[in-house]
PLY file of the C-alpha trace (Angstrom):
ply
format ascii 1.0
element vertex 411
property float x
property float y
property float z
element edge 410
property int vertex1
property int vertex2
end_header
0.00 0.00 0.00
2.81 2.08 1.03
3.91 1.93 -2.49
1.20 3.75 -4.41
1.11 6.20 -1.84
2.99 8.95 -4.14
2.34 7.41 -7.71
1.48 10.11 -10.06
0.46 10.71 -13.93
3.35 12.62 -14.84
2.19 16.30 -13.32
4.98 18.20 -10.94
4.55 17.42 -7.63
2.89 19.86 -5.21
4.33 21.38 -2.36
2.72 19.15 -0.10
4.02 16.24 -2.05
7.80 17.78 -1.68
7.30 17.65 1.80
6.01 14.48 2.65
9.25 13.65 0.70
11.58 15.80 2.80
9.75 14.36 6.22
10.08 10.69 5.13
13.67 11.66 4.62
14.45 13.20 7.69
12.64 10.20 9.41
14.76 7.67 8.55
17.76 9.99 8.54
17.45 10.97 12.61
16.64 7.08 13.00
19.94 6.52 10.99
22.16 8.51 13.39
21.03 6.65 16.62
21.53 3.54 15.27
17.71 1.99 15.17
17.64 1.75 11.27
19.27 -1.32 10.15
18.80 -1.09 6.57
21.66 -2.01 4.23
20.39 0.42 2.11
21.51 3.66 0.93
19.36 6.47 2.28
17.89 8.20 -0.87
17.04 4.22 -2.23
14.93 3.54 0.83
13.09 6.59 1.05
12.12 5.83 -2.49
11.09 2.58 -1.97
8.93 3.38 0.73
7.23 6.00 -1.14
7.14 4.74 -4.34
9.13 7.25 -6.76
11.96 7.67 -8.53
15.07 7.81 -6.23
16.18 10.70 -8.28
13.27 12.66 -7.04
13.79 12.28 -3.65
17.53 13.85 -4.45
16.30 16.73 -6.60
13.70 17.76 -3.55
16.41 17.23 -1.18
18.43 18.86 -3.17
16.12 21.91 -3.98
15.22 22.26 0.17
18.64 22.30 0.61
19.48 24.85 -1.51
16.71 27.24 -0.15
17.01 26.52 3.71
13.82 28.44 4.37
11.03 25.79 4.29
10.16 26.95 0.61
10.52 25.32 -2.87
11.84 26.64 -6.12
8.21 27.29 -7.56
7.30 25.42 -10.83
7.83 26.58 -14.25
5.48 25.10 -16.68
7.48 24.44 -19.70
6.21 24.72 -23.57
4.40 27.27 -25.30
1.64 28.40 -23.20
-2.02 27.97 -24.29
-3.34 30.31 -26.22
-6.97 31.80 -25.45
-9.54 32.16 -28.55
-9.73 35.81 -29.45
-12.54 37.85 -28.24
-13.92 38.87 -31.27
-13.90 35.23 -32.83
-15.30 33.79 -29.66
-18.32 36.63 -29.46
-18.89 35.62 -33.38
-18.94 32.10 -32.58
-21.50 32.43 -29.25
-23.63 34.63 -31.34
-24.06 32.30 -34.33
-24.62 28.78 -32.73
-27.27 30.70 -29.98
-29.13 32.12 -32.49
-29.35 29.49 -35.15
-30.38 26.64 -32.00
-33.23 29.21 -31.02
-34.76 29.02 -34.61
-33.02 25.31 -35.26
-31.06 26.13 -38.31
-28.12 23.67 -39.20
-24.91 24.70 -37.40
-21.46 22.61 -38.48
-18.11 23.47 -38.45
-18.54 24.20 -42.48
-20.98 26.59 -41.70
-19.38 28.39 -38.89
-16.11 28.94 -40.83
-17.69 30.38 -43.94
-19.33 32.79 -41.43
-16.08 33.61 -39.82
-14.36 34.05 -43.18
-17.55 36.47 -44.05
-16.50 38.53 -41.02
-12.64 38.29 -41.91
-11.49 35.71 -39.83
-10.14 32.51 -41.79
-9.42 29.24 -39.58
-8.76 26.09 -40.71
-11.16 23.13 -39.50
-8.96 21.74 -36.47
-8.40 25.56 -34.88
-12.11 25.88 -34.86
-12.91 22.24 -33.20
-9.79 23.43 -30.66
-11.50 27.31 -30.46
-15.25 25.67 -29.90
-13.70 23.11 -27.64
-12.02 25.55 -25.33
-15.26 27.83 -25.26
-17.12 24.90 -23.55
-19.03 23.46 -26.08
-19.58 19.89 -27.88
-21.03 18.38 -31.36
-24.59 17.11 -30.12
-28.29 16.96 -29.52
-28.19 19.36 -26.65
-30.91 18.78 -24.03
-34.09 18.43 -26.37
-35.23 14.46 -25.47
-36.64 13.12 -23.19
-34.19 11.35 -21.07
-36.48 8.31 -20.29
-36.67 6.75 -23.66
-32.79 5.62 -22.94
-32.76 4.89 -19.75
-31.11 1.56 -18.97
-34.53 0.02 -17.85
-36.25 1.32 -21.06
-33.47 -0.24 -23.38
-33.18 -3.57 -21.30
-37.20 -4.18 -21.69
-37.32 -3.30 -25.58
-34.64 -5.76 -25.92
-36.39 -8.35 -23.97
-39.92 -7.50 -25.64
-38.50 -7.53 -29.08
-36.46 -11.09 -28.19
-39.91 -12.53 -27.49
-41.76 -10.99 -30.50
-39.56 -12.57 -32.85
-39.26 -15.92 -30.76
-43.02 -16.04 -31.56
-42.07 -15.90 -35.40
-39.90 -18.73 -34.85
-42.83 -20.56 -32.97
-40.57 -20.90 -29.87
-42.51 -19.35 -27.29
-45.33 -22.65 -27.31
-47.87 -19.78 -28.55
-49.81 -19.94 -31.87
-47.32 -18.13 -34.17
-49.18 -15.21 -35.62
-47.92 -12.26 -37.25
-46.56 -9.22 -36.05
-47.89 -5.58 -37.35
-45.93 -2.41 -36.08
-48.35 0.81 -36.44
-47.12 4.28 -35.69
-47.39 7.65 -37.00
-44.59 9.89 -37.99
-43.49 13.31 -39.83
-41.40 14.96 -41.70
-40.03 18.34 -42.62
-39.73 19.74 -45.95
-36.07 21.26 -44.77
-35.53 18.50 -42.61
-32.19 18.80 -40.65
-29.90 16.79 -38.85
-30.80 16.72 -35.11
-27.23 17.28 -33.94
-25.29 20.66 -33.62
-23.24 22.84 -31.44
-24.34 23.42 -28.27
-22.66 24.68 -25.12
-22.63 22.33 -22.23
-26.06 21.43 -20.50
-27.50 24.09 -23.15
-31.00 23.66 -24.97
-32.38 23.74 -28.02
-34.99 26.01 -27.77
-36.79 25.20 -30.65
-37.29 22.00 -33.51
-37.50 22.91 -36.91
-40.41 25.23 -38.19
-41.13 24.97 -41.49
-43.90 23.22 -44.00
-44.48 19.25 -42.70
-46.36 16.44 -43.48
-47.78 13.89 -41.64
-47.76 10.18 -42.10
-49.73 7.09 -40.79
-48.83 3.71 -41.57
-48.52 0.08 -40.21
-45.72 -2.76 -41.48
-46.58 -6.46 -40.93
-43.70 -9.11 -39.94
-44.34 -12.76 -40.71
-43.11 -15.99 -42.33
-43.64 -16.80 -45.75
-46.27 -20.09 -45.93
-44.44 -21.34 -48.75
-40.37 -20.59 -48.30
-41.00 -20.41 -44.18
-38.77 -17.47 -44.29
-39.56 -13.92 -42.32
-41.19 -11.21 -44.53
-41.86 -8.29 -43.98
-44.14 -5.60 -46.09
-46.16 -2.50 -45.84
-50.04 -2.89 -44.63
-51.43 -2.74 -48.21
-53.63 1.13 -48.47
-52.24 1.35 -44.71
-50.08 4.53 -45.65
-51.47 7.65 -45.35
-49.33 10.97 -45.60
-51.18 14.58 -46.26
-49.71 18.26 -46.20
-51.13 20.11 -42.88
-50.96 23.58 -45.22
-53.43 22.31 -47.89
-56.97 24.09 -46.90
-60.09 22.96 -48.20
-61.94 23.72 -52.04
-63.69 27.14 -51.15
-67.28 28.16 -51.63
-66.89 30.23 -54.97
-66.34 26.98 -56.88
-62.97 28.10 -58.40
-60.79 25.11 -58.91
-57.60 25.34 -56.25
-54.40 24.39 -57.61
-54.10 21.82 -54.69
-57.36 19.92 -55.52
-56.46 16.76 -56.36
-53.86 16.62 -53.09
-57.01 17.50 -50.97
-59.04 14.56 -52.70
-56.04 12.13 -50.81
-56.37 13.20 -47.25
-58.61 10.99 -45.52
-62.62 12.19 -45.19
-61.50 12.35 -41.27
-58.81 14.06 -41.35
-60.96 16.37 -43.70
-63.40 16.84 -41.15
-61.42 16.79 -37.88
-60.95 20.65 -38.44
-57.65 20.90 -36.50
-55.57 23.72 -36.36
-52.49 23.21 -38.09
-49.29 22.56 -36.01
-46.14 22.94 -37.82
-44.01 21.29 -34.71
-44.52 17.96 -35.15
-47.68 15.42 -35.78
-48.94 15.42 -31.86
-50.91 18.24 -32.25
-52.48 17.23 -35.70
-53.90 13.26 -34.43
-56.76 13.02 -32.03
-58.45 9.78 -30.69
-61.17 10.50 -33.87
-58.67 10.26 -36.41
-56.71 7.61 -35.18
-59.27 5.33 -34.46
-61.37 5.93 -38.09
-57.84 5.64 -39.46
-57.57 1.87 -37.44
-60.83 0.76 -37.85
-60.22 0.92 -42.21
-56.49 -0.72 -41.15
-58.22 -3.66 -38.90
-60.50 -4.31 -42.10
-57.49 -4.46 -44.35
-55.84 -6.74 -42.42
-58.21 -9.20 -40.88
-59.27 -9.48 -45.31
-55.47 -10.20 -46.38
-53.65 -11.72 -42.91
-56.09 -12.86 -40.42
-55.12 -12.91 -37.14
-52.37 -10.80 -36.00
-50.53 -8.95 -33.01
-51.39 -5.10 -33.38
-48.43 -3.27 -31.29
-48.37 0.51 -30.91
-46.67 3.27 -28.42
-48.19 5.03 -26.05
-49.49 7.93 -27.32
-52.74 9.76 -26.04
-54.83 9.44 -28.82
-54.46 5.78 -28.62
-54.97 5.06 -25.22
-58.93 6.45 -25.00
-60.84 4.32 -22.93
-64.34 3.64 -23.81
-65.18 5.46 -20.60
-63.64 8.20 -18.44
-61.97 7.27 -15.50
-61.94 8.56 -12.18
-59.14 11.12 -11.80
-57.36 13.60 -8.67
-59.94 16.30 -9.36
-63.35 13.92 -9.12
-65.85 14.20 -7.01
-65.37 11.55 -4.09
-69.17 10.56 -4.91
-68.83 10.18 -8.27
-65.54 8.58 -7.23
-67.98 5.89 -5.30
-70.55 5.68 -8.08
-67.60 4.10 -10.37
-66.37 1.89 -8.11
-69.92 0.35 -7.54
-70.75 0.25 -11.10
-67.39 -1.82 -11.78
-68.25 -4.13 -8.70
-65.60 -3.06 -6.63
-65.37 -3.79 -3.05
-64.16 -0.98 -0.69
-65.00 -0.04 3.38
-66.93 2.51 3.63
-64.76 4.14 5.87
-61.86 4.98 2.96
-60.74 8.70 2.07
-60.96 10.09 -1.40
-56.91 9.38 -2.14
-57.43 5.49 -0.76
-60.74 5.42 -3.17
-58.35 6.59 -6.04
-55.72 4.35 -5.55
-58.18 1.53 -5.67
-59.22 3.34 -9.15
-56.04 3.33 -9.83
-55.59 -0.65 -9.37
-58.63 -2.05 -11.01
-58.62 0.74 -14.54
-57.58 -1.92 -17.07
-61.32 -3.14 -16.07
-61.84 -0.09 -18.53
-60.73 -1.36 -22.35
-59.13 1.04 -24.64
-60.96 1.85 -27.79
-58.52 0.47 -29.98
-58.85 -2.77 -28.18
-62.41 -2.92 -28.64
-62.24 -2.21 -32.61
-59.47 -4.69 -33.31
-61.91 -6.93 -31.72
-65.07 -5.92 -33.50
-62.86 -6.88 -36.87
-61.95 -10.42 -35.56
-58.20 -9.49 -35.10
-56.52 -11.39 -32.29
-55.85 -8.84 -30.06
-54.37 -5.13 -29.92
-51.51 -5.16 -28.12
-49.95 -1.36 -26.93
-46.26 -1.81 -26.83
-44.85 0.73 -24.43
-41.39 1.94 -24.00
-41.83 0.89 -20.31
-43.26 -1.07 -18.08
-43.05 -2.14 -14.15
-39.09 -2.57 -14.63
-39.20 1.45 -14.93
-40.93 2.13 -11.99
-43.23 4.64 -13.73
-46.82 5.06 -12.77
-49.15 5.58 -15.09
-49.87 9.48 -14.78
-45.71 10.16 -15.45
-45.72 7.30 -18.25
-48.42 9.49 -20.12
-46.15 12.88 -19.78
-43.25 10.88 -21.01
-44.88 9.18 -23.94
-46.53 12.95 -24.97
-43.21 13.85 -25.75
-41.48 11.21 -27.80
-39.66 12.86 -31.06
-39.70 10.79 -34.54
-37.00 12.74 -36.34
0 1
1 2
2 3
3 4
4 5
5 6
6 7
7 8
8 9
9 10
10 11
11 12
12 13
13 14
14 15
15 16
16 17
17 18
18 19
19 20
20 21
21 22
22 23
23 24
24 25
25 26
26 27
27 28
28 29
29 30
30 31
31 32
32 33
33 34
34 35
35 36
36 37
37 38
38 39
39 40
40 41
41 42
42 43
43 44
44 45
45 46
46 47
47 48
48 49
49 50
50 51
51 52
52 53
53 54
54 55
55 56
56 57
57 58
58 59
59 60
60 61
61 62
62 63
63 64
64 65
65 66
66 67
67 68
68 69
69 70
70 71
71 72
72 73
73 74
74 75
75 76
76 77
77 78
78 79
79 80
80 81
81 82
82 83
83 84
84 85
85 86
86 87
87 88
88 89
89 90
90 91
91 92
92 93
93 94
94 95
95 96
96 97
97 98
98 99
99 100
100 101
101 102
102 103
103 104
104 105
105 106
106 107
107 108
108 109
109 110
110 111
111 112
112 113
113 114
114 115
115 116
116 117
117 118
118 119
119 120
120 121
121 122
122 123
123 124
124 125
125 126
126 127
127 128
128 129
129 130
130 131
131 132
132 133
133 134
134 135
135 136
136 137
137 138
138 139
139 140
140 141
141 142
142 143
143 144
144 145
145 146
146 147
147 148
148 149
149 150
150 151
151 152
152 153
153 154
154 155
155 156
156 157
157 158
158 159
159 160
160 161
161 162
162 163
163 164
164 165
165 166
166 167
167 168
168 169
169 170
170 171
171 172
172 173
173 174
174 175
175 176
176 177
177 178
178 179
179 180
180 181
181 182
182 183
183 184
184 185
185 186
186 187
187 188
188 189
189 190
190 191
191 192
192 193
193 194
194 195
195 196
196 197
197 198
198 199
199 200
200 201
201 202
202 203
203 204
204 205
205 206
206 207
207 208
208 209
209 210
210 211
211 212
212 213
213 214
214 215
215 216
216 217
217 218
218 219
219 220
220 221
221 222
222 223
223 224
224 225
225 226
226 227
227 228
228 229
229 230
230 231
231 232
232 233
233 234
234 235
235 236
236 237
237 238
238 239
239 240
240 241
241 242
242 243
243 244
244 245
245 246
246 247
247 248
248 249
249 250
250 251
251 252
252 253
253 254
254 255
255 256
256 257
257 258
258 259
259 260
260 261
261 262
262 263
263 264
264 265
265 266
266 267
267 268
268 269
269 270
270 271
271 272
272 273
273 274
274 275
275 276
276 277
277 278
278 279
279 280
280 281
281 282
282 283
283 284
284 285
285 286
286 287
287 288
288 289
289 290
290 291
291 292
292 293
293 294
294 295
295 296
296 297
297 298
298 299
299 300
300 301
301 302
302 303
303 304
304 305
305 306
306 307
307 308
308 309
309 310
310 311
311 312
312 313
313 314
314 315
315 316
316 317
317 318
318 319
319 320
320 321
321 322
322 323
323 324
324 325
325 326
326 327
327 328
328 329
329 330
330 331
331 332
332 333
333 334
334 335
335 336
336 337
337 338
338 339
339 340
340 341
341 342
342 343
343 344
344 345
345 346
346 347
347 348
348 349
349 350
350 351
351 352
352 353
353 354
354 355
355 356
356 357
357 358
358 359
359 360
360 361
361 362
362 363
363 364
364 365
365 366
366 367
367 368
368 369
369 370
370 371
371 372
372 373
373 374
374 375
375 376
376 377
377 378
378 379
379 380
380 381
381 382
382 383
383 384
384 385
385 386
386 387
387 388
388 389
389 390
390 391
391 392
392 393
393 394
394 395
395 396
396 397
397 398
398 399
399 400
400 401
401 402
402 403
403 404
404 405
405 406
406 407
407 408
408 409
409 410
């Protein structure tokens, strides 16, 4: 142990460190001169043994306390050219550009920033910039935009151990009717759609995604083996894709012909009708539980006509998880509270609080179905099966599961 005690990566020794050395050294010196030391070995040697270091170290400190005789140290000289600090002017430039182009999500790369430094007449090759943005504090990344659930290590371990058993039911190994698998989810994309990753300073934000014209897209893949080569297939939901562009309006009442007629003719008569207010973020704000589940109920048909029985799996959004009924939440009525209970057949004292009657809410809601459920049924499917990006392993309840899933990002 005593060994390690002074091992180092190569920086100068302290003051401190000097000293220990020079008190070591003066230990087994004093001990020398009365005669309880019997070492063989030279002095210097079996200091540095017993501290670990070179034994020309313990001369040069020796050496150097010597020479001052005042319980002081030459002081350290730090050899090399010294670093250099970015100029002020380059560094404003840089701060100014990468701040305002994350607030209205523009691209920002190292191409970029040095044709706008050369514009203002500073030219710097690519490796002084990376060493310039480096020493300024900030890194090539996503900055702090996600939520930090969907990678958490319980979130990755269960999709790895859900999607192990989905395809172990392909291969008929999990003694379970081997059925296949259909993946639904919605998505969008940006006509100027940019790469998510750009300079940000440490623990800084991207204040804003990408504004800009979008379109939306629904659409399902199925997975399953081939009856006749047994091998896994997999294939777009035929008439299951559905992708419209939020800024086309409706054929007005003059009866002029619009020079986007025949792309309003291809957005479905719900989405037609669902009169949303276009959001250019993403395609959260333009679903709701009536689209998706008109859009599903055509999908079920399509399926249940061409595959049979399947597994349906799908995140968590909102819009998929409406239950046929409402539910019982922290701002009901205790009475009405009571009313659901009884109607569900739930047994409870009569002597519980309003939180204890929620809680038992709480533990008996999956009496409630979700609509989805109860279509896929209606069409003869198997089952529709939500997969979430969580589940008991990550010790989310229900209520924070719902905020997390709100904000999932499909770049």
């Amino acid at each position: 142990m005593a060994n390690s005690s002074l091992k180092r990566d190569g920086a100068p020794l302290t003051d401190n460190e000097k000293l220990i050395i020079i008190n070591v050294y003066n230990y087994f010196s004093g001990a020398r001169s009365i005669g309880t030391d019997h070492q063989s070995l030279p002095l210097r040697k079996h200091v540095a043994e017993v501290l670990g270091i070179a034994e020309s170290t313990v001369g040069k400190v020796v050496t150097d306390w010597n020479k001052h005789n005042d319980g002081t140290f030459t002081p350290h000289e730090v050899l090399g050219r010294p670093k250099s600090q970015p100029d002020k002017n380059i560094s404003e430039l840089l701060r100014t550009k990468i701040l305002n182009s994350n607030k209205i999500a523009e691209k920002v790369s190292t191409l970029i920033l040095r044709q706008y430094l050369s514009e203002h007449g500073y030219t710097l090759s690519k490796w002084k910039l990376l060493r310039t943005l480096r020493a300024l504090g900030y890194y090539y990344g996503q900055g702090e935009r996600r939520n930090i659930l969907h990678e958490s290590p319980n979130n990755v371990a269960f999709r790895c151990r859900y999607l192990c058993f989905r395809f172990a039911n392909l291969e008929g190994n999990n003694n379970v009717p081997c059925c296949p698998e259909v993946f639904l989810d919605e998505s969008y994309c940006h006509l100027h759609h940019i790469s998510r990753n750009t300079w940000v300073p440490h623990q800084g934000v991207v204040l804003t995604p990408r504004h800009g014209p979008l379109v939306v897209i629904f659409g399902a893949i199925i997975v399953f083996r081939n009856g006749s080569s047994n091998k896994l297939h997999g294939e777009l939901v035929p008439n299951s894709v559905h992708i419209w562009d939020l800024t086309i309006k409706p054929p007005g009442n003059r009866g002029r012909k619009r020079n986007d007629a025949e792309e309003w003719s291809d957005i479905p008569d719900v989405v037609k009708g669902a009169n949303i207010t276009p959001n250019q973020i993403d395609y959260h704000g333009n679903f709701n539980a009536e689209i998706f589940e008109n859009l599903f109920t055509t999908l079920c048909e399509t399926i249940y006509e061409k595959y049979g029985s399947v597994n349906i799996h799908m995140d968590g959004a909102r819009y998929h998880k409406r239950r046929v009924e409402s539910i019982p939440t922290s701002s009901t009525k205790k009475q009405e509270i009571i009313d659901w209970l009884i109607a569900h057949d739930i047994e409870f004292s009569d002597e519980l609080r309003r939180p204890e009657l929620l809680e038992l809410v709480q533990m008996n809601k999956e009496k409630v179905p979700f609509a989805c459920v109860k279509i896929a049924e209606r069409r003869a499917l198997k089952y529709a099966k939500e997969y979430r990006e969580t589940d008991e392993y990550a010790q989310l309840i229900e209520e924070d599961f719902d905020d997390y899933d709100d904000s999932d990002d499909d770049e």
